[in-house]
C-alpha positions in Angstrom: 68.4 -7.9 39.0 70.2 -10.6 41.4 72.4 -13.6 40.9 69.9 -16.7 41.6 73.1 -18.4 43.4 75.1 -16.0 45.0 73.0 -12.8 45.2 75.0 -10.0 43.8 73.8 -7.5 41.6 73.4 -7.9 37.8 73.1 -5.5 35.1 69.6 -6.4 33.7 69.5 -8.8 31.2 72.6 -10.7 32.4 73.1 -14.3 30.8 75.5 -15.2 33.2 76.8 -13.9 36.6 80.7 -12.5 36.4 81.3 -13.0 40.1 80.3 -17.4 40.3 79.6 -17.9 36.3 76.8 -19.0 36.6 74.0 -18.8 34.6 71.1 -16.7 34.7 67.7 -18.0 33.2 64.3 -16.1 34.2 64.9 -14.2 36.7 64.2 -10.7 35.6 61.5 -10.2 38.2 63.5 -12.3 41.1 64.4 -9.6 44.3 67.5 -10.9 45.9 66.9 -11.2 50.1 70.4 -11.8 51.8 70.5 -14.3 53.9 71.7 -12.4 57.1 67.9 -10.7 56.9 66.4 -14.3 56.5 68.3 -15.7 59.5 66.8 -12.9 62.2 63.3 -13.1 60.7 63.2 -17.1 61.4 63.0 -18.8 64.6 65.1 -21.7 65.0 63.5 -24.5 67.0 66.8 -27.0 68.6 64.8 -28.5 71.2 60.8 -30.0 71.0 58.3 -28.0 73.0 57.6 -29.1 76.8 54.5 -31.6 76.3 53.0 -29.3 79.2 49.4 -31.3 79.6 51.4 -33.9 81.0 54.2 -32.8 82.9 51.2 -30.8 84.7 48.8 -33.9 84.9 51.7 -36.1 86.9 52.3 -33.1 88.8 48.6 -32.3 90.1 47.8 -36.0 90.7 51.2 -36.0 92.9 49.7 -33.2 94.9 46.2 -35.1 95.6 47.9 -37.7 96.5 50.4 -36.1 98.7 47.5 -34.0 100.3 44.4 -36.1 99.4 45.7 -39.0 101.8 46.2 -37.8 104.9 43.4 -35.1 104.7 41.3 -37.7 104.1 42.5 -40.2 106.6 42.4 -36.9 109.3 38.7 -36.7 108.1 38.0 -40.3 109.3 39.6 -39.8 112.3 37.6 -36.9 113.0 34.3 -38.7 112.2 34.9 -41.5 113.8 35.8 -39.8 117.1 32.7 -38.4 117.6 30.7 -41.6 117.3 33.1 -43.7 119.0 35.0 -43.1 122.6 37.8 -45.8 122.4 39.7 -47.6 119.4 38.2 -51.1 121.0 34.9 -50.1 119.9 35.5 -49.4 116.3 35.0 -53.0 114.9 35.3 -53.0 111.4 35.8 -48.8 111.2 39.1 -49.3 113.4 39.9 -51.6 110.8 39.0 -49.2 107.8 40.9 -46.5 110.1 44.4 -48.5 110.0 43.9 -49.5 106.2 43.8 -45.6 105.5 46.5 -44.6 107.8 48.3 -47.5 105.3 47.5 -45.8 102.5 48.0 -42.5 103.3 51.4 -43.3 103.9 51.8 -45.4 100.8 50.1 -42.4 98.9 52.5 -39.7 99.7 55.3 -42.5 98.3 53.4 -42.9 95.3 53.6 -38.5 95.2 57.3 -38.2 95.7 57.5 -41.3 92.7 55.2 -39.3 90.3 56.9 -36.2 90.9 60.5 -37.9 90.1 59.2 -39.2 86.8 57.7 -35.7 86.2 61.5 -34.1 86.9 63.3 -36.8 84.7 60.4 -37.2 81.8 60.0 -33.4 81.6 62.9 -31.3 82.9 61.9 -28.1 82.0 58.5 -28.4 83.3 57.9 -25.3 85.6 55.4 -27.0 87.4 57.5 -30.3 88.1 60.1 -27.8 89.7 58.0 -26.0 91.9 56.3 -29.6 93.3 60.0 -30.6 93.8 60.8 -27.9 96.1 57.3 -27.7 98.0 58.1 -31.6 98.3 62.0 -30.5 99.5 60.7 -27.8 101.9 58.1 -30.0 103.1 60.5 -33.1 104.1 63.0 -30.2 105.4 60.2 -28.8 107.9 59.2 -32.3 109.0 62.6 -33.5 109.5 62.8 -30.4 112.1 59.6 -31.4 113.6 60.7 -34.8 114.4 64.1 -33.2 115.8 62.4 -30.4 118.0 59.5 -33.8 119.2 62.3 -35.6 120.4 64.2 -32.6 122.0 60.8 -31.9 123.7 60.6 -35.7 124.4 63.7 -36.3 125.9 63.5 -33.1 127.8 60.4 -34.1 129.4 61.5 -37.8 130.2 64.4 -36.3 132.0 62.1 -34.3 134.3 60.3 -37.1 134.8 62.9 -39.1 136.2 64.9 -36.5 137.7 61.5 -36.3 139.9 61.2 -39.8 140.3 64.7 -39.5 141.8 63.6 -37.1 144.3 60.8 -38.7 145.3 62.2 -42.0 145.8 
């Protein structure tokens, strides 16, 4: 038999307990668990679980708009070059072609904004982190393009006029 406060042993049919005083009433079939055993069995839960569904939501719709845009936009272009030799004779598609272009630029904003709110709302979010860095690796790569098209650019207007300067 166990103390019902403190959890020492009793000698059966103890009134009181001699180590707190205090006093035993039914518990002849009680079995005493210490509390260190209690503490590893349970988990304790300090933080709420990641609301996944949605942190993965903002995520995917960040992608098909980072992607979807220009893909699509690409896709016009491609269709309408075949059918049409210059932009003059577009008409209303040349239009539809530069509202596109607009909104594949304005999409791939809208991405980098979802997947901000994805990081901030739901930081531990293992999809959220992996669109961040695909988004980071992504700028990275086309800030080196644009570096290495006007190294090439420069490069090439310099033999241009270096020519012209012959020449003339």
């Amino acid at each position: 038999m166990y103390c019902s406060n403190c959890g020492k042993e009793l000698l059966e049919g103890a009134k009181f307990c001699p180590y707190c005083s205090s006093i035993q009433e039914n518990n002849q079939n009680q079995v005493f668990i210490p509390q260190s055993e209690i503490n590893d069995k349970q988990e304790v839960i300090t933080e709420p679980p990641v609301d996944n569904h949605s942190a993965n939501l903002l995520c995917t719709i960040s992608l098909i708009l980072y992607f979807g845009g220009p893909i699509t936009t690409f896709m016009l272009y491609l269709v309408m070059a075949v059918g049409y030799s210059t932009t003059e004779s577009l008409g209303i598609f040349g239009n539809v072609l530069s509202l596109m272009t607009l909104l594949s630029s304005m999409s791939g904003l809208a991405a980098y904004v979802l997947m901000i709110i994805a990081r901030v709302k739901y930081p531990k979010s293992k999809y959220a982190k992996v669109v961040m860095w695909i988004y980071i690796v992504l700028f990275i790569l086309g800030i080196i393009a644009f570096a290495a098209l006007a190294i090439y650019c420069g490069w090439y207007i310099g033999n241009c006029l270096d020519k012209l300067g012959q020449m003339g």
